[in-house]
N, CA, C and O atoms as a GROMACS GRO file, in nm:
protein
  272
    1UNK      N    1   5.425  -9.037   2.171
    1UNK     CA    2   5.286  -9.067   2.187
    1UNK      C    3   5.272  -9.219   2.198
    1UNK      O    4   5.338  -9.300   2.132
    2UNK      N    5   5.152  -9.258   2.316
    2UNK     CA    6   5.150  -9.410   2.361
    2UNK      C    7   5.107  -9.442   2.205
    2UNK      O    8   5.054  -9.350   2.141
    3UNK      N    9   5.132  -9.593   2.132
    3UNK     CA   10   5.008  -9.642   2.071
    3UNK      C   11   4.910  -9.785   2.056
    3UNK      O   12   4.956  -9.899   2.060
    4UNK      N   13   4.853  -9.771   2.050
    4UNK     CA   14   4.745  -9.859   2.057
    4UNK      C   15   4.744  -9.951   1.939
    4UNK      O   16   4.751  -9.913   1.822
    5UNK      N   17   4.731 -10.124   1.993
    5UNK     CA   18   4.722 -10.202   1.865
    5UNK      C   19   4.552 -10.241   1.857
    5UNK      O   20   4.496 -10.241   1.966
    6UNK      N   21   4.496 -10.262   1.779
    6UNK     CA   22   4.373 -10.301   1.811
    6UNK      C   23   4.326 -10.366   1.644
    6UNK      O   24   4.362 -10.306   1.543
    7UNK      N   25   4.209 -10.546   1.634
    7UNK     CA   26   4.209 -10.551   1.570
    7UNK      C   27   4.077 -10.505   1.471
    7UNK      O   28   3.965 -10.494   1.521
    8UNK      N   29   4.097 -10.483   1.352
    8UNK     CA   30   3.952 -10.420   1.295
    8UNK      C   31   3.925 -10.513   1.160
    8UNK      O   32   4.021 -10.574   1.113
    9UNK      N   33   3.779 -10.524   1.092
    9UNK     CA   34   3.756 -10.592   0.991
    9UNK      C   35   3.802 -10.577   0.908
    9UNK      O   36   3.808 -10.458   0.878
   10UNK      N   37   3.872 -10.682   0.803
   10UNK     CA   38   3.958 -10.607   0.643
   10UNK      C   39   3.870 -10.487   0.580
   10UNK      O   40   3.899 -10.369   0.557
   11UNK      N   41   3.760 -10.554   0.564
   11UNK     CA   42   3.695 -10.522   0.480
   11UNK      C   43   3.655 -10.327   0.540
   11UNK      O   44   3.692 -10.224   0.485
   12UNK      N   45   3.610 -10.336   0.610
   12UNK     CA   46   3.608 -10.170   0.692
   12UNK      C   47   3.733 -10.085   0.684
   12UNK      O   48   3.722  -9.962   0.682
   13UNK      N   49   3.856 -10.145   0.680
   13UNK     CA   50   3.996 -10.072   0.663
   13UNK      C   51   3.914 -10.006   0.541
   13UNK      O   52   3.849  -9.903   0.526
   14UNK      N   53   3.967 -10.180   0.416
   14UNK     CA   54   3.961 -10.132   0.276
   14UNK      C   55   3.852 -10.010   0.260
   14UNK      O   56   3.898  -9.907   0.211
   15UNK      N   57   3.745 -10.009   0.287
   15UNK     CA   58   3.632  -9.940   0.265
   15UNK      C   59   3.696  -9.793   0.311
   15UNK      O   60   3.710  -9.698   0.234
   16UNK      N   61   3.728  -9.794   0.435
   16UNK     CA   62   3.790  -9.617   0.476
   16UNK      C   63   3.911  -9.588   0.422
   16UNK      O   64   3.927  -9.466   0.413
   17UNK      N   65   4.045  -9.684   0.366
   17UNK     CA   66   4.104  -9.654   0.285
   17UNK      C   67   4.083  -9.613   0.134
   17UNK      O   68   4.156  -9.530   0.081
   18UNK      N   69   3.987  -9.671   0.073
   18UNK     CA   70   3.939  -9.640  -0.050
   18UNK      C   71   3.858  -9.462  -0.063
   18UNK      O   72   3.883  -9.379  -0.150
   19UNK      N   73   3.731  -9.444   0.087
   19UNK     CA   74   3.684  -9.326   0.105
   19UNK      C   75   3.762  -9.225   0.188
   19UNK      O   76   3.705  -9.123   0.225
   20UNK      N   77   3.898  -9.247   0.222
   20UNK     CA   78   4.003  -9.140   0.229
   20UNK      C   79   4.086  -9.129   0.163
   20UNK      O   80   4.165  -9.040   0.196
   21UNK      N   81   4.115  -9.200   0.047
   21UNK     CA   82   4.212  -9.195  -0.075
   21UNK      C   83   4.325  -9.211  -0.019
   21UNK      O   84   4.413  -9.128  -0.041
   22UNK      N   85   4.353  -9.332   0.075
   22UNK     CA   86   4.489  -9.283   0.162
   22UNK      C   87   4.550  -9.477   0.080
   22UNK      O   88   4.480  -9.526  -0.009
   23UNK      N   89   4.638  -9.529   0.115
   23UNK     CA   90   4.676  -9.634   0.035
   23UNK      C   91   4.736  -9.732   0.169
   23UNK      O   92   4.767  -9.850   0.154
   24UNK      N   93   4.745  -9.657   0.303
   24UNK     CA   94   4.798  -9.802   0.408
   24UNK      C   95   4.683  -9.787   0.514
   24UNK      O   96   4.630  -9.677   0.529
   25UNK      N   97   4.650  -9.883   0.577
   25UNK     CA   98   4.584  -9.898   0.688
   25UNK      C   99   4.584  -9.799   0.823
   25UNK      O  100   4.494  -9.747   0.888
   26UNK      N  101   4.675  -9.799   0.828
   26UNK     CA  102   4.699  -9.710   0.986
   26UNK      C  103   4.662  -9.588   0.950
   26UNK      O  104   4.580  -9.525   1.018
   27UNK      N  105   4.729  -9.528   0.811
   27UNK     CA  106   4.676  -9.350   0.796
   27UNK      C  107   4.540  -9.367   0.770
   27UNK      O  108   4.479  -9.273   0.820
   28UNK      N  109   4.444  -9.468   0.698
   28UNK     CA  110   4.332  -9.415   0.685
   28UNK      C  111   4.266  -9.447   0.841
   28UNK      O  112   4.153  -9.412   0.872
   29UNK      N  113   4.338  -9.503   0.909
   29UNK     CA  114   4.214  -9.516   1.091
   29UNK      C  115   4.284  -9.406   1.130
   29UNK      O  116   4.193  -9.327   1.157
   30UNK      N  117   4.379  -9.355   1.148
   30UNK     CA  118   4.400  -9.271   1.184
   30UNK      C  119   4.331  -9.085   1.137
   30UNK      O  120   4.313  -8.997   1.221
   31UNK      N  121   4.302  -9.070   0.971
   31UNK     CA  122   4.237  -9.027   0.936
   31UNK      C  123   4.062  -8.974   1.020
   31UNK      O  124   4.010  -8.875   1.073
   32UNK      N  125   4.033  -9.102   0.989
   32UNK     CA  126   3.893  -9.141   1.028
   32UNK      C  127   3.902  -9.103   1.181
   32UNK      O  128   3.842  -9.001   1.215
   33UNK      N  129   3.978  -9.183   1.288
   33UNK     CA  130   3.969  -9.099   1.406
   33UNK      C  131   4.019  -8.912   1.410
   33UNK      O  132   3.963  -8.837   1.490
   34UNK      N  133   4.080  -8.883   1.355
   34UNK     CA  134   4.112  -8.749   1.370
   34UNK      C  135   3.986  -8.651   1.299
   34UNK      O  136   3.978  -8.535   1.341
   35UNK      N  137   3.896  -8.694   1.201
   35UNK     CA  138   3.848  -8.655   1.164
   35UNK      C  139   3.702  -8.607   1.218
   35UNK      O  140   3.641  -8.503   1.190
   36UNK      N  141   3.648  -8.757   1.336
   36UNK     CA  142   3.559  -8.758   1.452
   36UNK      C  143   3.632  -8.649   1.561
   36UNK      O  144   3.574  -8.551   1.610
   37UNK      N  145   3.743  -8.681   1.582
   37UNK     CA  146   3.765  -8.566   1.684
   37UNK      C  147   3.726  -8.397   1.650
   37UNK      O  148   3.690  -8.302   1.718
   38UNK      N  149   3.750  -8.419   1.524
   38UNK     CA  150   3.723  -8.278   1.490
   38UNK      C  151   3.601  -8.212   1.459
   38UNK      O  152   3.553  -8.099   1.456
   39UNK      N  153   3.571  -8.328   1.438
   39UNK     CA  154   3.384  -8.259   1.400
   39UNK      C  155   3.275  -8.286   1.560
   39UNK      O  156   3.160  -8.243   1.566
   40UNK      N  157   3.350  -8.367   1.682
   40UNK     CA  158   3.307  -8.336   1.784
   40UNK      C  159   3.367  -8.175   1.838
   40UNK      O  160   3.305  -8.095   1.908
   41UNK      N  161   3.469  -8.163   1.795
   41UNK     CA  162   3.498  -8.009   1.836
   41UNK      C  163   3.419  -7.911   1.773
   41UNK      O  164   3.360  -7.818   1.828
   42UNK      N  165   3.423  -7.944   1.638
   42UNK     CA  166   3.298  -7.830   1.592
   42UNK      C  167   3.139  -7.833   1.614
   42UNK      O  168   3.050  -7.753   1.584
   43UNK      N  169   3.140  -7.933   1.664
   43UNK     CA  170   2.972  -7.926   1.732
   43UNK      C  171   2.966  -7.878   1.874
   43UNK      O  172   2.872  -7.808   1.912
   44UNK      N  173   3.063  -7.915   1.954
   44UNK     CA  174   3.090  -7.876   2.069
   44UNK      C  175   3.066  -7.675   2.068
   44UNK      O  176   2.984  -7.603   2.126
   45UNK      N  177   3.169  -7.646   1.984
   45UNK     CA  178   3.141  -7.460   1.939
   45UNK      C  179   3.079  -7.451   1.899
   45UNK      O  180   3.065  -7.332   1.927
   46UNK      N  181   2.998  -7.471   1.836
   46UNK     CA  182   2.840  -7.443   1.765
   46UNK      C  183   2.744  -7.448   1.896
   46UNK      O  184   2.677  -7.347   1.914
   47UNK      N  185   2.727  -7.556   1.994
   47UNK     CA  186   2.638  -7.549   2.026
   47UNK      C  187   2.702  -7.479   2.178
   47UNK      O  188   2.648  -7.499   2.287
   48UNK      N  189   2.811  -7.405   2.160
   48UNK     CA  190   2.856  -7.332   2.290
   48UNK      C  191   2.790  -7.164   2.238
   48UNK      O  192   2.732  -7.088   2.316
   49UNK      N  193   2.817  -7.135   2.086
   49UNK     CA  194   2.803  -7.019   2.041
   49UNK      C  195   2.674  -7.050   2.060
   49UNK      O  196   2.646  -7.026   2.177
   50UNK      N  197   2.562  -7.103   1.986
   50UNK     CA  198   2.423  -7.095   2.019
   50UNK      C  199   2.386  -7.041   2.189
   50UNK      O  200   2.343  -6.937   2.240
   51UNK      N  201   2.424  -7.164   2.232
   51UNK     CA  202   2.385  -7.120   2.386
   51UNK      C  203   2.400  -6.992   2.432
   51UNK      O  204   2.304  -6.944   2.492
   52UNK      N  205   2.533  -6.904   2.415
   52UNK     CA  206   2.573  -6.817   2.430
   52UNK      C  207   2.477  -6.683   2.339
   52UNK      O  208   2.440  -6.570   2.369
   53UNK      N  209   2.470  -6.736   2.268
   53UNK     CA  210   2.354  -6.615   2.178
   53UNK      C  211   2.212  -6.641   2.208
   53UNK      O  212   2.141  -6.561   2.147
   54UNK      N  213   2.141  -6.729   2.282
   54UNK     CA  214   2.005  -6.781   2.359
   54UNK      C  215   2.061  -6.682   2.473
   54UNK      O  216   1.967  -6.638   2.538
   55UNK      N  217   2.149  -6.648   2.504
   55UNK     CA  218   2.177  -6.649   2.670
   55UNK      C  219   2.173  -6.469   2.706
   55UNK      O  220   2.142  -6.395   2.800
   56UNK      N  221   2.230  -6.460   2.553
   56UNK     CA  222   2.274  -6.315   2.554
   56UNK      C  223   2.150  -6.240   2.434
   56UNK      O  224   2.148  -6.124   2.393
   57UNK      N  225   2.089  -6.312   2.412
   57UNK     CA  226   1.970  -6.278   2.328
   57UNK      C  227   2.006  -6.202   2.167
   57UNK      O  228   1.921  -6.156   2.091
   58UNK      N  229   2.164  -6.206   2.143
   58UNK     CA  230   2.171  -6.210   2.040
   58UNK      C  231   2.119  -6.307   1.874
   58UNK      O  232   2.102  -6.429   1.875
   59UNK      N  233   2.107  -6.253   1.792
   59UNK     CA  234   2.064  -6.330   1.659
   59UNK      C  235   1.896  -6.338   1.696
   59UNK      O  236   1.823  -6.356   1.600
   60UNK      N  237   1.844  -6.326   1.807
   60UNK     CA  238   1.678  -6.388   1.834
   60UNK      C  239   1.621  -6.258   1.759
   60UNK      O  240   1.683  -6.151   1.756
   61UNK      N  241   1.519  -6.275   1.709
   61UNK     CA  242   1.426  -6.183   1.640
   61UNK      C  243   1.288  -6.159   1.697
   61UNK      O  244   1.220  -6.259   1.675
   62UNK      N  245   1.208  -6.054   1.771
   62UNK     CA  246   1.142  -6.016   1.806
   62UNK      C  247   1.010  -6.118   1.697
   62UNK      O  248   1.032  -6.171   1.588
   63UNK      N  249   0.876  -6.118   1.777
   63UNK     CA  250   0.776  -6.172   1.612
   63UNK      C  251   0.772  -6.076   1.579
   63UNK      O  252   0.835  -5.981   1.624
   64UNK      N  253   0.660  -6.078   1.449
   64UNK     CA  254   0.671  -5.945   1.349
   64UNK      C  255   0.489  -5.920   1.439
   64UNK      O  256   0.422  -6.013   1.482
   65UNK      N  257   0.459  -5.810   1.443
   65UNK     CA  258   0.319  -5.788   1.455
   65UNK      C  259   0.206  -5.833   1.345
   65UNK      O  260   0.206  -5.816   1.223
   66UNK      N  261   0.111  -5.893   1.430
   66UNK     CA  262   0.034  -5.895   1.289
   66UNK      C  263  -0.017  -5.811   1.240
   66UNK      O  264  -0.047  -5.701   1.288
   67UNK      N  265  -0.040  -5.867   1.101
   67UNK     CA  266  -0.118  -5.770   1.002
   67UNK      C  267  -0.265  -5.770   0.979
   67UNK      O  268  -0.341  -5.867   0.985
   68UNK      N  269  -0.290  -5.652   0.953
   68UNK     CA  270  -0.446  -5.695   0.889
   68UNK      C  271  -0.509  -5.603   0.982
   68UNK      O  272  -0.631  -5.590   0.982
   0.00000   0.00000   0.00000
């Protein structure tokens, strides 16, 4: 795998190393990017399953009639 050098603020490492409990630099950016990738994938299926249940009219609920 290619890799990429790139520079970032101390202080932002320390901060995502401290909130990933990880102890070197590279695993916690690396962390932090893998972790965006993944939660763009799970929004990506969420809003594929939604569409797909709008589409197919599953989960939608008729209104209720009124009362009275």
């Amino acid at each position: 795998m290619a890799k990429v050098n790139i520079a970032l603020d101390a202080e932002l490492v320390v901060e995502v190393m401290v909130l990933a409990g990880v102890g070197n630099p590279q695993d916690a950016v690396e962390a932090v990017v893998r972790d965006y990738i993944a939660r763009g994938h799970r929004t990506e299926a969420l809003a594929a399953s939604r569409e797909e249940a709008h589409r197919t009219g599953e989960g939608i609920t008729p209104p209720e009639p009124p009362q009275g």
